[in-house]
C-alpha positions, 0 to 999 in steps of 0.5 A: 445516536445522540442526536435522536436522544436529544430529539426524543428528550425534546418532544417529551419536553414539549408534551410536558409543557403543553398538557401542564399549560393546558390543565392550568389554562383549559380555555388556552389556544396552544395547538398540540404538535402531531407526533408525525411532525418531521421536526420530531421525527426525521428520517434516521433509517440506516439508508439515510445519508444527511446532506454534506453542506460544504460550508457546514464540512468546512466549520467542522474540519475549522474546529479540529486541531490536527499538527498535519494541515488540513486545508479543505476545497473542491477536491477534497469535498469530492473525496468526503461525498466519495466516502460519506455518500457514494461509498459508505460501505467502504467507510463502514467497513474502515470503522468496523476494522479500525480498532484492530490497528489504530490503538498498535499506529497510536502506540508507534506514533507516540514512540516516534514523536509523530502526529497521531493522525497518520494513523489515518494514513493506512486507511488510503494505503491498504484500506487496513488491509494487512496482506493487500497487495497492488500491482506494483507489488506494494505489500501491507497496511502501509504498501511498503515496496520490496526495495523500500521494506529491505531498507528497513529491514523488513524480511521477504521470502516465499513463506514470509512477508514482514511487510505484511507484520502490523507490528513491524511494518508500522514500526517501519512506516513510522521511522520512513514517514519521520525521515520524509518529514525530516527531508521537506520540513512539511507534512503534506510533501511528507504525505506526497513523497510517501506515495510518489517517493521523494525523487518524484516531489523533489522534481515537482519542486523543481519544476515549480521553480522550487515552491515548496507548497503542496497545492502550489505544486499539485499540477506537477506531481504524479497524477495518483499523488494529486489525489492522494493527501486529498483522499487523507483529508477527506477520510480524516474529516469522516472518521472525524464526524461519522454521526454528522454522516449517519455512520456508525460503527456496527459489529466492532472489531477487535484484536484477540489478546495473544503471546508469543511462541519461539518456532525453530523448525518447519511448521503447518498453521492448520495443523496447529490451530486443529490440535489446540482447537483454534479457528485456523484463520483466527491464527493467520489473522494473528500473523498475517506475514505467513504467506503459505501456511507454513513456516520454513525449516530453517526458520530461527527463533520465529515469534508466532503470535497465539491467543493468550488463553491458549499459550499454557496449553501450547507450552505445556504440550509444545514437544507433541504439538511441534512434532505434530505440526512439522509432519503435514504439508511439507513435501507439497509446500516445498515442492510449490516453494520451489517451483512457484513462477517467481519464488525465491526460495532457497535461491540467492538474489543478484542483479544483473545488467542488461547488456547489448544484444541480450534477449530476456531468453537468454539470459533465463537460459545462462542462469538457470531460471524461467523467464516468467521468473525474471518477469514475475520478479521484476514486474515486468508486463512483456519481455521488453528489456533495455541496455543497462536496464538492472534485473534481479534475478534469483539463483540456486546456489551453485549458477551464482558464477555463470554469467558472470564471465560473460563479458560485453563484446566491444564495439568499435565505433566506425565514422559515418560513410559519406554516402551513408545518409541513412539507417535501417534499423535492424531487428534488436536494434535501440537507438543507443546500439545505433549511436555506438556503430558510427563516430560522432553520433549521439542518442540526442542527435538521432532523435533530433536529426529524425524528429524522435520524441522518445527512444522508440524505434522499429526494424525496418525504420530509416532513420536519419545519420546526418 
């Protein structure tokens, strides 16, 4: 927008110039510039996309001065042709959305004594994003993992998902980003270790012969993590230089002023929104860690985020609109609440360790619950289990106690007959219950004596005792 200002202020210039030499002059030979010369008119349509110059990216990126190094190469300008050439839509998009969260990340930020532009960072998590979720069940702006977010302190049941609370999962981010900061004392390994976790960058580390530079040890991380900090480069330099790229922010987002109400009881969003005249997804947008609609009847001292200039209402009316609220949908959410594949709604969590010859069959039937359960709450992709394998698994109150008198039968190791050379695996059968049935055999050995790259064998297989 201001470069065509400056074009259109320089043509009038120029026009101004030529007729005043022209009246003082009139045998001068300047030659008038035709107003359908490109110098003064290049192509700014919506549909234009200037050229990304590498060198031209790199002086830009040399004048930022950003705490968290942004070292720019041949991966990271792939990624800017990615986000200012072949997906522009996506970067409109994030600049469409990017004042709904970046002043509540600044805010955290600064609380923390952080670099402000981690902001950047939700962008290649969850594409800002507050109820994304990936397929390895990462949750919210800032893709928190069910273990990770209890760490945190992030609560998670059917009806509620804090890691889906910008307020509260940024204020998490924040604490987790400064704690792996903390642990590598580099920024790009921080950023590294957010996405592959810190055990994953600490092998890379080792296997490097302990370099502790982000693109010394890039051919040793997790494939996802090579492009991960150069995805971040790129849509910080985009978001940096959006008019050098011809996009521009259109139709702006912005987050609706709101207050906060104390819920103690069962309560129906679409009910609520209807009664006080409120656009139902206006009201879910506002508190997108309620996953069903609804909130739960023992929910305590809940803080539901409302519009501001609907607070007065609220509370002046709030006895008529509670009751109101908490007589809708209630059977049909508790009945999906209950038999859902993989709800943990009133069930208690424990975890269970796979011991020698179960099946994922049984150990659905001796606690009560589906095997899609088990699978839907451990992400699991078939009903492949291993021996000491833990699974969470979530009980009604009252099934808690019965497996847990199921005791391992032991097995008594027997010495390898002398005419017993071979094996022939049975079905069920895994190379550490093989190793316990004769003395002196190791998982190690029976790979090494049959030639095994990995753990995996089939019934009928022979393998090798010695």
């Amino acid at each position: 927008m201001y470069r065509g200002i400056t074009i259109l202020s320089s043509f009038i210039i120029a026009i101004f110039w030529v007729n005043s030499a022209t009246a003082n002059d009139p045998d001068s030979t300047i030659t008038t510039i035709q107003p359908e010369s490109k110098l003064f008119y290049p192509d700014y349509s919506y549909d234009f996309i200037p050229d990304t110059d590498y060198d031209a990216i790199a002086d830009r990126l040399s004048c930022l001065n950003p705490e968290i190094p942004m070292n720019f190469n041949p991966t990271v300008k792939g990624f800017i042709d990615y986000f200012a050439v072949r997906n522009r839509d996506y970067t409109r998009n994030i600049l469409k959305k990017k004042e709904l969260y970046f002043p509540l990340f600044e805010k955290y930020l600064a609380k923390y004594g952080l670099p402000d532009e981690l902001k950047y960072l939700s962008i290649i998590e969850s594409g800002l994003n507050p109820q994304a979720v990936s397929r390895a069940r990462a949750a919210g702006l800032w893709q928190f993992m069910p273990s990770t977010g209890r760490m945190y302190k992030l609560h998670q049941d059917w009806y509620v998902d804090e890691r889906m609370s910008p307020e509260k999962a940024t204020e998490a981010a924040c604490k987790y980003l400064k704690q792996l900061y903390g642990m590598f004392g580099d920024w790009e390994l921080a950023l590294a270790a957010y996405n592959a976790g810190p055990g994953n960058v600490r092998k890379a580390i080792r296997r490097s012969g302990y370099i502790r530079d982000f693109w010394s040890l890039y051919r040793y991380l997790p494939r996802e993590t090579r492009s991960y900090v150069p995805q971040y480069v790129a849509m910080y330099y985009v978001l940096s230089y959006p008019a050098e790229h011809n996009l521009f922010e259109e139709d702006v987002l912005f987050p609706l002023e709101s207050d906060t109400i104390h819920i103690n009881s069962y309560l129906h969003l679409k009910t609520l929104a209807s009664l006080v005249n409120l656009c139902e997804d206006d009201l879910q947008n506002m508190n997108p860690e309620i996953r069903r609609g609804a909130l739960p009847q023992n929910i305590k001292d809940y803080p539901l985020n409302v519009p501001k200039d609907k607070i007065a209402y609220i509370r002046e009316h709030r006895q008529y609109l509670m009751d109101s609220a908490s007589k809708t949908g209630h059977e049909e959410i508790a009945y999906s609440a209950r038999n859902s594949v993989g709800s943990t709604y009133g069930r208690e969590r424990v975890v269970y360790r796979v011991k020698n010859g179960d099946v994922i069959g049984l150990i659905a039937e001796r606690h009560h619950v589906r095997v899609s359960d088990i699978r839907s709450w451990n992400n699991l992709r078939s009903n492949m289990i291993r021996v000491d394998q833990s699974l969470v698994i979530w009980v009604n109150p009252g099934t808690k106690q019965t497996y847990a008198k199921a005791k391992e039968i032991p097995v008594k190791p027997m010495p390898i007959p002398l005419n017993a050379k071979t094996y022939v695996v049975q079905p069920g059968d895994t190379l550490w219950d093989i190793s316990r049935k004769f003395e002196g055999l190791s998982i190690e050995k029976l790979k090494q004596l049959n030639n095994l790259k990995d753990h995996k064998i089939k019934p009928g297989q022979k393998l090798i005792l010695g």
